[in-house]
C-alpha positions, 0 to 999 in steps of 0.5 A, a space after each residue: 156180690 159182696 155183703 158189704 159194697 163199699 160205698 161207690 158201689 150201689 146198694 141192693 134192693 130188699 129184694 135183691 138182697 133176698 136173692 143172694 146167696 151166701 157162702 161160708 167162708 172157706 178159710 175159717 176153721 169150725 167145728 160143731 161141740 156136743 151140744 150143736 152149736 158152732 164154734 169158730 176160730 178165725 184171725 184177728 184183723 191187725 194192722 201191719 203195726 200190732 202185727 209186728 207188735 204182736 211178732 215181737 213179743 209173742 212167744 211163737 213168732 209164727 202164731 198169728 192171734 186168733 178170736 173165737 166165737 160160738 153161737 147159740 142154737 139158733 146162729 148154728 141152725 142158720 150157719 148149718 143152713 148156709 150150703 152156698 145154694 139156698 139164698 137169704 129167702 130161702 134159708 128165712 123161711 126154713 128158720 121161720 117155719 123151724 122156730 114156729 116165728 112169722 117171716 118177718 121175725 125171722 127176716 130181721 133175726 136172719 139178716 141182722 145174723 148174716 150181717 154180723 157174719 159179714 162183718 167178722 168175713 165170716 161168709 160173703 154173699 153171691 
């Protein structure tokens, strides 16, 4: 199941959603610094025109740009949750229990996170 269904597929139910399962995405590079948190490397979505803008005046051709983020320590405890086998529910409640917050706090915090990991195709949902 996708993060993100287009807009012909139906949206899932809250809990459905729960029930998911999400998988890092095996082609971003990262790596956790001294200090815990995570830092990514990953593409930048181009268009096929600044990709061919970027070629033409880049210095090496072949070097596609790359954005970086790094989380904090609470994005990195839930990134190093994310095995492909606990689900949203799941990984909510060890957040919850771990950060001494109510499951609520913690299930708008986990989910808002996961959704900005879609976005940037950082994980998927299964």
């Amino acid at each position: 199941m996708k993060l993100f269904p287009s807009k012909s597929d139906p949206t899932p139910s809250r809990s459905q959603a729960l029930q998911c399962i999400p998988k890092q995405n095996d082609t971003i590079r990262w790596e956790e610094l001294d200090n815990g948190d995570i830092l990514f490397t990953y593409p930048l979505p181009l268009s096929s025109f600044f990709l061919a803008l970027h070629r033409r005046f880049a210095k090496n051709q072949n070097n596609v740009p790359t954005k970086k983020l790094q989380l904090d320590q609470m994005g990195s405890f839930v990134w190093m949750q994310i095995d492909g086998e606990k689900t949203v529910k799941e990984i909510i409640l060890i957040f919850s229990k771990h950060h001494n917050i109510t499951v609520q706090e913690a299930e708008h915090a986990v989910t808002a996170f996961l959704k900005m990991l879609g976005l940037r195709e950082l994980i998927a949902l299964h």
